[in-house]
Biopython code that builds the backbone (N, CA, C, O; Angstrom):
import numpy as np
from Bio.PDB.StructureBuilder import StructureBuilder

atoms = [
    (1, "UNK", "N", (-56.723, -82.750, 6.909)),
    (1, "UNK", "CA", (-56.518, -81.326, 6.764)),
    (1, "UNK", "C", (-57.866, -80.600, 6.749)),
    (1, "UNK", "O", (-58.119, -79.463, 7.145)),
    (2, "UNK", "N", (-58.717, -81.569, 6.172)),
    (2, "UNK", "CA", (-60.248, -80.801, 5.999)),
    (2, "UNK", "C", (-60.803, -80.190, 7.249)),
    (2, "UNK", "O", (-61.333, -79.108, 7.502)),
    (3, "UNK", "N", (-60.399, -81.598, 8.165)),
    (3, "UNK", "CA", (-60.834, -81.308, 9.542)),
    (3, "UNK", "C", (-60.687, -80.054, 10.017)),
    (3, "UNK", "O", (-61.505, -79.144, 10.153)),
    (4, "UNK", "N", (-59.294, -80.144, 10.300)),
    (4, "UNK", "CA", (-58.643, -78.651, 11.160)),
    (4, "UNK", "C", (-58.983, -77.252, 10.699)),
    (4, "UNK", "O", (-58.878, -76.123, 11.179)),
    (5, "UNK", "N", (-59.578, -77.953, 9.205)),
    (5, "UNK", "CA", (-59.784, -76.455, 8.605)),
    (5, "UNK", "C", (-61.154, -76.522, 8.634)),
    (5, "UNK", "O", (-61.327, -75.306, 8.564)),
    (6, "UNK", "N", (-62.171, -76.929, 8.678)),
    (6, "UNK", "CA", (-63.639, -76.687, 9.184)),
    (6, "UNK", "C", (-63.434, -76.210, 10.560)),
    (6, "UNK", "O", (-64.180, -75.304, 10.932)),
    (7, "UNK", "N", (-62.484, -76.695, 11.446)),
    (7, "UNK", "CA", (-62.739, -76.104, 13.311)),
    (7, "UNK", "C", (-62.355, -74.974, 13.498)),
    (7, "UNK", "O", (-62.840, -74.208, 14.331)),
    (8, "UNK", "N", (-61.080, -74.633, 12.458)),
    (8, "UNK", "CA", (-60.523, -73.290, 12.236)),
    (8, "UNK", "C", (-62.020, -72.170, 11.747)),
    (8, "UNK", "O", (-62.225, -71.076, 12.272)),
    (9, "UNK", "N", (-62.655, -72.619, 10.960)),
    (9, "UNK", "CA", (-63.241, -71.905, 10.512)),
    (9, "UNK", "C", (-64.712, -71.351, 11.063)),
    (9, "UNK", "O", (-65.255, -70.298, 10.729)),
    (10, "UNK", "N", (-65.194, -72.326, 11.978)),
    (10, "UNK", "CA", (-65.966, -72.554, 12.916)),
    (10, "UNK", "C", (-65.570, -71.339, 14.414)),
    (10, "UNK", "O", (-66.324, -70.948, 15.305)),
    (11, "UNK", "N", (-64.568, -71.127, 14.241)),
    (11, "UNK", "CA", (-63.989, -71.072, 15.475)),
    (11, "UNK", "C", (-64.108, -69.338, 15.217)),
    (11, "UNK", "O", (-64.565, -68.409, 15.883)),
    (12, "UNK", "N", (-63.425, -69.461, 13.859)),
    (12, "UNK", "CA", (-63.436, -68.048, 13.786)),
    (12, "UNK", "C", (-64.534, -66.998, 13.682)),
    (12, "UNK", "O", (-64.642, -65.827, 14.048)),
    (13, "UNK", "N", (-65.488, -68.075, 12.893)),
    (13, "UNK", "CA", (-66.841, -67.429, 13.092)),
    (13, "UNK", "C", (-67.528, -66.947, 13.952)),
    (13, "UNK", "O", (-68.069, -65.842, 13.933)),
    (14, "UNK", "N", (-67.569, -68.103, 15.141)),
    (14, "UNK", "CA", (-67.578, -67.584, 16.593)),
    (14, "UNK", "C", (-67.120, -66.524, 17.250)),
    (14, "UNK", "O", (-67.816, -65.767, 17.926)),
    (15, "UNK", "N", (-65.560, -66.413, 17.013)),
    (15, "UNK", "CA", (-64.912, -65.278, 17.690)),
    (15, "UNK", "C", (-65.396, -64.024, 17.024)),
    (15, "UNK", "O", (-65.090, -62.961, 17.565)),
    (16, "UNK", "N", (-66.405, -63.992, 15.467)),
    (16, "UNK", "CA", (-66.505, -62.751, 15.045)),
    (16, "UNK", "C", (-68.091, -62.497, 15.137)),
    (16, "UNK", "O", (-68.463, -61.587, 14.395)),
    (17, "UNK", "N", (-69.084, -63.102, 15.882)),
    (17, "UNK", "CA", (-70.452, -63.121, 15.809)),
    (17, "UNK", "C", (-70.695, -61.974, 16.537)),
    (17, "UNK", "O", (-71.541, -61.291, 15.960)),
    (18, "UNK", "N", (-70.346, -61.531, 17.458)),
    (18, "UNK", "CA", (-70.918, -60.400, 18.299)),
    (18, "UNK", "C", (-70.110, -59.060, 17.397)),
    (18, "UNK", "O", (-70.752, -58.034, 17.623)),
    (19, "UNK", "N", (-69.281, -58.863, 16.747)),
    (19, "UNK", "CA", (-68.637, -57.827, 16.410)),
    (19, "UNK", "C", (-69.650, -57.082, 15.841)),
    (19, "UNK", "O", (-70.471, -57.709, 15.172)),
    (20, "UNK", "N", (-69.856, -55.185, 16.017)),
    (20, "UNK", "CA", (-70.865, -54.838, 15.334)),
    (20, "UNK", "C", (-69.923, -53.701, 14.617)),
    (20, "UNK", "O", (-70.421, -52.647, 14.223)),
    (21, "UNK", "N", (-68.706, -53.953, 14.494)),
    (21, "UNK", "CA", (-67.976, -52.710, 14.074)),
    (21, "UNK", "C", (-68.416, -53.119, 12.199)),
    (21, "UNK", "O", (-67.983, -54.052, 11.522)),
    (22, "UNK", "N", (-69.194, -52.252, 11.887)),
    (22, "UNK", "CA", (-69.481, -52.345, 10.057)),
    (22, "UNK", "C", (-68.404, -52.903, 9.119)),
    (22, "UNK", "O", (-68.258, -53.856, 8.353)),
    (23, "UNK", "N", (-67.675, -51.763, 9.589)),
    (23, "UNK", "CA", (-65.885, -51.973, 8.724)),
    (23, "UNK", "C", (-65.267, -53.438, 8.778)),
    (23, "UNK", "O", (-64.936, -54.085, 7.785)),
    (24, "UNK", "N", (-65.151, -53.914, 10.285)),
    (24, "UNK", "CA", (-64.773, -55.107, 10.687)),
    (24, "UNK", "C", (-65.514, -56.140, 10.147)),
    (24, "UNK", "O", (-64.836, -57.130, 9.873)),
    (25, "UNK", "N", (-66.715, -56.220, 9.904)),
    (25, "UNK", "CA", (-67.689, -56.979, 9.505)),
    (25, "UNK", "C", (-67.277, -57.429, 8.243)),
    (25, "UNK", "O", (-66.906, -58.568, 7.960)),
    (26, "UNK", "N", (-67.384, -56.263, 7.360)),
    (26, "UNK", "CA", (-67.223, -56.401, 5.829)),
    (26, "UNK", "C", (-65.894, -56.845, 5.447)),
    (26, "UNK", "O", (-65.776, -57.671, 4.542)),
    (27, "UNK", "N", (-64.960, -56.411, 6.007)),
    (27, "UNK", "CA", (-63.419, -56.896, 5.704)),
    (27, "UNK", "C", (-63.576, -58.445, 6.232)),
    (27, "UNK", "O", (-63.534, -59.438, 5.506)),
    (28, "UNK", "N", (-63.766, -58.433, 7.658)),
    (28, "UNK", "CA", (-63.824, -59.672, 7.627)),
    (28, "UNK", "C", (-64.658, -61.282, 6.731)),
    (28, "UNK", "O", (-64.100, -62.380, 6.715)),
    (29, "UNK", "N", (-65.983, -61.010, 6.107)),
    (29, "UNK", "CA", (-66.833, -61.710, 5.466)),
    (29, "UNK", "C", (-65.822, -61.413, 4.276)),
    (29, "UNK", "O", (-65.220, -62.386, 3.821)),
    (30, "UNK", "N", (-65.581, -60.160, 3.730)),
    (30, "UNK", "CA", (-64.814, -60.291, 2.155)),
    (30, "UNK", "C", (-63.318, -61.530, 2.042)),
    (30, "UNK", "O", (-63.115, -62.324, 1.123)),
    (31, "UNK", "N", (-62.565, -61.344, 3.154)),
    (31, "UNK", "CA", (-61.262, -62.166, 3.408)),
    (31, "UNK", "C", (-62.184, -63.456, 3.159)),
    (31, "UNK", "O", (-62.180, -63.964, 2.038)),
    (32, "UNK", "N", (-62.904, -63.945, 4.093)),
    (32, "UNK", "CA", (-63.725, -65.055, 4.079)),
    (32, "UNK", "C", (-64.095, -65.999, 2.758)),
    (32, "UNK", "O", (-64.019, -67.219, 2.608)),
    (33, "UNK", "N", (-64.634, -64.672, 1.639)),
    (33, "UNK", "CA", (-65.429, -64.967, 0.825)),
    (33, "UNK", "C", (-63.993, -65.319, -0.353)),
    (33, "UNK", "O", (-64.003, -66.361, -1.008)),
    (34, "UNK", "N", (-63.142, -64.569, -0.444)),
    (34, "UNK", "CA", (-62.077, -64.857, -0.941)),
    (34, "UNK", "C", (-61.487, -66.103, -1.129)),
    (34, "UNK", "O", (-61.426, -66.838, -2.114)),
    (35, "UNK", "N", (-60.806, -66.257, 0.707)),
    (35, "UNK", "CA", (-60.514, -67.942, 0.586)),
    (35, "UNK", "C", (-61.634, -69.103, 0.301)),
    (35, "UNK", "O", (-61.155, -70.186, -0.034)),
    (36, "UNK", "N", (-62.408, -69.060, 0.349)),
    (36, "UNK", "CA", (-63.677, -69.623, -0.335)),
    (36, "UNK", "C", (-63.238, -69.759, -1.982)),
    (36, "UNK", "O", (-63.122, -70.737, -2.720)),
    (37, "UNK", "N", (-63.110, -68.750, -2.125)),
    (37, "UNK", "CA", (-62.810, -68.934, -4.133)),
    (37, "UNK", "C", (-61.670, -69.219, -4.195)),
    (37, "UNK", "O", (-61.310, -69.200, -5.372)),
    (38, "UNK", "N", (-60.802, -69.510, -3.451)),
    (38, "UNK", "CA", (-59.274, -69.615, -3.645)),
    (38, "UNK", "C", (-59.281, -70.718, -3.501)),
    (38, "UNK", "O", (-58.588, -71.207, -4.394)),
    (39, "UNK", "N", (-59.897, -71.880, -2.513)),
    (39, "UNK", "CA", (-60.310, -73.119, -2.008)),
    (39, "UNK", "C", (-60.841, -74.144, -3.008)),
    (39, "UNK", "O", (-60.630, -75.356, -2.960)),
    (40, "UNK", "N", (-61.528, -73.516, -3.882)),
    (40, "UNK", "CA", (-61.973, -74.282, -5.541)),
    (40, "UNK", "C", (-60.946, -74.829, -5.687)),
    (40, "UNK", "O", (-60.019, -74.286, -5.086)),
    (41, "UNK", "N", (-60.620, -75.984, -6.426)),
    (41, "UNK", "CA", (-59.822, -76.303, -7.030)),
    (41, "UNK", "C", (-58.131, -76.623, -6.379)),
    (41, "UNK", "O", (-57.645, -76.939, -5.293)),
    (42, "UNK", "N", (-57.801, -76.424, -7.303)),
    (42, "UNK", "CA", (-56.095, -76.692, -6.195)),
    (42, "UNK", "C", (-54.981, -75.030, -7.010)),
    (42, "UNK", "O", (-53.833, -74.776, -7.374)),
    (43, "UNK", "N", (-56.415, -74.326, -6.889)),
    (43, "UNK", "CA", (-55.435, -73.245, -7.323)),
    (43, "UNK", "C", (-54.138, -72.764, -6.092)),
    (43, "UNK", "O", (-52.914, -72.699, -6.212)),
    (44, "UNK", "N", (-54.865, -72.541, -5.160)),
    (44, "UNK", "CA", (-54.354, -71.919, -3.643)),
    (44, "UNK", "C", (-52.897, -73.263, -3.452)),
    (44, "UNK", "O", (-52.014, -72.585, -2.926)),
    (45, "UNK", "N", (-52.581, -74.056, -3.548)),
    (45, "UNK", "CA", (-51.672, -75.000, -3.276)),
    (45, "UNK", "C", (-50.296, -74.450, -3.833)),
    (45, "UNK", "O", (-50.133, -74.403, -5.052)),
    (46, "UNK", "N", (-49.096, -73.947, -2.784)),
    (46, "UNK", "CA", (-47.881, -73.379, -2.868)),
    (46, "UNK", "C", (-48.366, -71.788, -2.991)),
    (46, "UNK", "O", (-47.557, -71.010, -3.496)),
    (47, "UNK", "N", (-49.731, -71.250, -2.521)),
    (47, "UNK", "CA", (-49.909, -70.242, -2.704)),
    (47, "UNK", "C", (-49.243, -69.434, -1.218)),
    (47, "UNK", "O", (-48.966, -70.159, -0.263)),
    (48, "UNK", "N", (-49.048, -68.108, -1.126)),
    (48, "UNK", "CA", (-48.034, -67.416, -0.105)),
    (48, "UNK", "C", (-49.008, -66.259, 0.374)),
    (48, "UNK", "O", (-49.927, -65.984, -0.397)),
    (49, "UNK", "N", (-48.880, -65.355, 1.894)),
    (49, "UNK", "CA", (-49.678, -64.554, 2.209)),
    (49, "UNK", "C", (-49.393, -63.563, 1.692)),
    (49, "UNK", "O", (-48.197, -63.270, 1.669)),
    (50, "UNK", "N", (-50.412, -62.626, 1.050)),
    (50, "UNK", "CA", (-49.650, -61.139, 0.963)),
    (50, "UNK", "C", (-48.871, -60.359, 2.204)),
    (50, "UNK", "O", (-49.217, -59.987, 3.325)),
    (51, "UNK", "N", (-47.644, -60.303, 1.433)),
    (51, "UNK", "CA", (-47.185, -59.616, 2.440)),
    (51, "UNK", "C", (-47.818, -57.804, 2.955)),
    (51, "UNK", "O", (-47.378, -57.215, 3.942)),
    (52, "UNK", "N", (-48.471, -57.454, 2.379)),
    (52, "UNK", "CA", (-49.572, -56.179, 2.947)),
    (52, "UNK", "C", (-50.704, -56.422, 4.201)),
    (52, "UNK", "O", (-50.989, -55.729, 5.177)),
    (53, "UNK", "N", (-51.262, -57.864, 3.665)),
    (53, "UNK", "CA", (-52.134, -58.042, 5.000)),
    (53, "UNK", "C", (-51.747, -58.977, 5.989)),
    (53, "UNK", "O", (-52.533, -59.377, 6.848)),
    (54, "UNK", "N", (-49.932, -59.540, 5.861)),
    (54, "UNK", "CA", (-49.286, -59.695, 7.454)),
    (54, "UNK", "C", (-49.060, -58.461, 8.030)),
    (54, "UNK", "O", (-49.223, -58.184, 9.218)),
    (55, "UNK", "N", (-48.550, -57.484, 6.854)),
    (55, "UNK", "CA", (-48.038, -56.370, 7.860)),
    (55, "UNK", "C", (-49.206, -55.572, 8.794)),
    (55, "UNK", "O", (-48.795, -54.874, 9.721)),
    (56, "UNK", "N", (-50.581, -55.670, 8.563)),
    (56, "UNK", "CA", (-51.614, -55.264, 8.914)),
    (56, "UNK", "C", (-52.348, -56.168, 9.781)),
    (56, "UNK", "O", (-53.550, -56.036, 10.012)),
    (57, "UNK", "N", (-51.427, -57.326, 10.384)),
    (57, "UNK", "CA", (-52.272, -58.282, 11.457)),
    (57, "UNK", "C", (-51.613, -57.894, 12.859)),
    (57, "UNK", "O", (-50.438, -57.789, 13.211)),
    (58, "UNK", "N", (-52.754, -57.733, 13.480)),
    (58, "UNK", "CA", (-52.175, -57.549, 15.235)),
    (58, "UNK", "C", (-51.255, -58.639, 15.365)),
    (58, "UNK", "O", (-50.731, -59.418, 14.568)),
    (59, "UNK", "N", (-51.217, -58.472, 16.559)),
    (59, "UNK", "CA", (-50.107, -59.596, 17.310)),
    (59, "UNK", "C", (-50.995, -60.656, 17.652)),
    (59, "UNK", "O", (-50.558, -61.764, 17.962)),
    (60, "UNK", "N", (-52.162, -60.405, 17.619)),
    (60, "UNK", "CA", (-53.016, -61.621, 17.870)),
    (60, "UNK", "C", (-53.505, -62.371, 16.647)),
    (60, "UNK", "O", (-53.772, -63.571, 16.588)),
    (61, "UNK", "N", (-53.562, -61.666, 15.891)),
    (61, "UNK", "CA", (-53.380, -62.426, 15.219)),
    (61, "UNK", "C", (-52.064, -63.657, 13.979)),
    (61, "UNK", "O", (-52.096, -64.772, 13.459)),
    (62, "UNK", "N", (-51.271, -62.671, 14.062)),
    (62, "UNK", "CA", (-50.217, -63.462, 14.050)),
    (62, "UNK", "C", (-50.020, -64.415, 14.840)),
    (62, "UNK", "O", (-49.611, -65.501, 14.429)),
    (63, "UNK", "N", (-50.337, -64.122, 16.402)),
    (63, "UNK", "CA", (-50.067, -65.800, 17.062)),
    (63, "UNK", "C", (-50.983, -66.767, 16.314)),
    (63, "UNK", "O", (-50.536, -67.835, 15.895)),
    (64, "UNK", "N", (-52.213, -66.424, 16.144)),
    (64, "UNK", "CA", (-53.092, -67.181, 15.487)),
    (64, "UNK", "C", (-52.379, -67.654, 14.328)),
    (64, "UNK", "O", (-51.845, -68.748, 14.507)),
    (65, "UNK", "N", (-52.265, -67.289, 13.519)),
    (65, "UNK", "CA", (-51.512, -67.654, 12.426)),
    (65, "UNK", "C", (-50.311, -69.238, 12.646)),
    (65, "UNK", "O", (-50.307, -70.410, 12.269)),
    (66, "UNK", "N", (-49.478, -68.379, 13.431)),
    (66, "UNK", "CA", (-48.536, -69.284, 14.065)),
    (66, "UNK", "C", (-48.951, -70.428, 14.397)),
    (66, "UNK", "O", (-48.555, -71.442, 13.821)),
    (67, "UNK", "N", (-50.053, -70.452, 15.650)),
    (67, "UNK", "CA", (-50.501, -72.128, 15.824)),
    (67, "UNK", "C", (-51.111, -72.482, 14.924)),
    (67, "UNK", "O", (-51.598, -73.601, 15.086)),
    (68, "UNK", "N", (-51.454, -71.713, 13.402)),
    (68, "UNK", "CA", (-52.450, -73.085, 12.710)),
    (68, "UNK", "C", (-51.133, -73.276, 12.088)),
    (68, "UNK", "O", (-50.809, -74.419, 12.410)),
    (69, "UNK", "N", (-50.284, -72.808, 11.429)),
    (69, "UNK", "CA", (-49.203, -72.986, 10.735)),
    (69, "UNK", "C", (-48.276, -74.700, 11.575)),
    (69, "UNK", "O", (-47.916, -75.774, 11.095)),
    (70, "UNK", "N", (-48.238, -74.168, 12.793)),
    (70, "UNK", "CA", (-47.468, -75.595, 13.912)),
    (70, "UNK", "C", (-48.848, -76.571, 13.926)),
    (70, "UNK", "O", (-48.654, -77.774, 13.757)),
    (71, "UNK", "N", (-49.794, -76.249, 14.059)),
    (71, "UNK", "CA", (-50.706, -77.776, 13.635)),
    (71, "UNK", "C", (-51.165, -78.229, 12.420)),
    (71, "UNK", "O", (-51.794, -79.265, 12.210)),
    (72, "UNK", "N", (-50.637, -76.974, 11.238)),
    (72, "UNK", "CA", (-50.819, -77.930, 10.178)),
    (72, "UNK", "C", (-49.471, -78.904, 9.889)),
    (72, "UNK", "O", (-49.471, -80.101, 9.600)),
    (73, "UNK", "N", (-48.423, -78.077, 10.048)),
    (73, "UNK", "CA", (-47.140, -79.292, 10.445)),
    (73, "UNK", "C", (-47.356, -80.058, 11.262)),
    (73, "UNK", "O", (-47.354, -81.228, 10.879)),
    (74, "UNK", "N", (-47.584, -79.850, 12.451)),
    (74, "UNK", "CA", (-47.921, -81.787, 13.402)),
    (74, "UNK", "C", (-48.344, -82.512, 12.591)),
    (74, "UNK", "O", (-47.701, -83.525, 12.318)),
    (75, "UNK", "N", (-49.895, -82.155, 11.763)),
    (75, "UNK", "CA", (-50.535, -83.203, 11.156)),
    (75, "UNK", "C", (-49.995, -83.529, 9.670)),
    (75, "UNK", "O", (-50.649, -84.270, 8.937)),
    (76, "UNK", "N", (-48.831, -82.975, 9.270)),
    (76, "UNK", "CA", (-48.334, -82.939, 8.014)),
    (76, "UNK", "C", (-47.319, -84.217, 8.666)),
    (76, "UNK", "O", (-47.253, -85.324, 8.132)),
    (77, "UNK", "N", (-46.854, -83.986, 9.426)),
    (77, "UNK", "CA", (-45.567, -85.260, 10.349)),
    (77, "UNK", "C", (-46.172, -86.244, 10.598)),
    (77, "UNK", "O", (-45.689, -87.362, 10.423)),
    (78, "UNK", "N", (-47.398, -86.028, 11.073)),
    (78, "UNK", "CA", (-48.244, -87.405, 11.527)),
    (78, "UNK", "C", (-48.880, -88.265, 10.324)),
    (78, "UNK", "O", (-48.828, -89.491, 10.217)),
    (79, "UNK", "N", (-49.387, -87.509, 9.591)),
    (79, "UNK", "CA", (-49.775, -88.411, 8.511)),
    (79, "UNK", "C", (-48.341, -88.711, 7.769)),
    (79, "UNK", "O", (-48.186, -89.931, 7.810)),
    (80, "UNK", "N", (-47.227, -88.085, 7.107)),
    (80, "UNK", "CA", (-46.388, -88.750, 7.193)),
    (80, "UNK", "C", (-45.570, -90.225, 7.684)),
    (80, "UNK", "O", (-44.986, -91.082, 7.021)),
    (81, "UNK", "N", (-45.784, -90.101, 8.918)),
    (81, "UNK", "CA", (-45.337, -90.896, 9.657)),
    (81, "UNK", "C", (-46.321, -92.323, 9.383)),
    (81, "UNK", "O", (-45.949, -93.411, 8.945)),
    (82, "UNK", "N", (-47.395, -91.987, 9.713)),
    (82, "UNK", "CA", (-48.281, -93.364, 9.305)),
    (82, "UNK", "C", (-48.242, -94.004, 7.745)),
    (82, "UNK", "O", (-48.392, -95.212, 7.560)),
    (83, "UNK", "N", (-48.049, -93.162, 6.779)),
    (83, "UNK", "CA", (-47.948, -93.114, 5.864)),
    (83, "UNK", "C", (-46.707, -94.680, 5.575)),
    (83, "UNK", "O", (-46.749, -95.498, 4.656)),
    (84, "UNK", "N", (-45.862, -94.614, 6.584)),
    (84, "UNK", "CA", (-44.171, -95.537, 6.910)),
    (84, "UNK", "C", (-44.555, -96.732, 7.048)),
    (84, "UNK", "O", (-43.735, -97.622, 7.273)),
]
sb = StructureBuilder()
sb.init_structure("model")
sb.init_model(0)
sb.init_chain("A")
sb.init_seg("    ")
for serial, (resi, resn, name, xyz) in enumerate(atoms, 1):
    if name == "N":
        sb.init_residue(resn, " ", resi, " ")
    sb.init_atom(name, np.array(xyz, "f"), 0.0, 1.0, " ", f" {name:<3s}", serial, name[0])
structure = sb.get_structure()
């Protein structure tokens, strides 16, 4: 899980390096800095999205959402499965 979630995070960084919109910047690093403190510990585990900042995600990002959601299930089935 660590994995997918370092490439996720990698990835996103990337997609936000050239952005010079201020606003975008700061919202984005604050979300960032958040799941970072949420990530301590095993507080975040059965934790749920606010429903205020789905209703405030493009459509792109919701797809985004969507495929990490279907590859954290593949790899939730797969390790499962080996697990047998």
């Amino acid at each position: 899980m660590r994995l997918l979630g370092d490439e996720y995070v990698k990835s996103e960084f990337r997609a936000h390096r050239d952005v010079e919109n201020p606003v975008h910047i700061i919202g984005f690093l604050t979300e960032w800095q958040l799941y970072a403190q949420q990530l301590e510990g095993d507080a975040w585990l059965g934790g749920k999205l606010d429903k205020s900042k789905i209703d405030k995600m493009s459509d792109q990002q919701l797809g985004q959402l969507y495929e990490l959601m279907q590859a954290i299930r593949k790899q939730e089935l797969e390790s499962d499965d080996s697990d047998r």
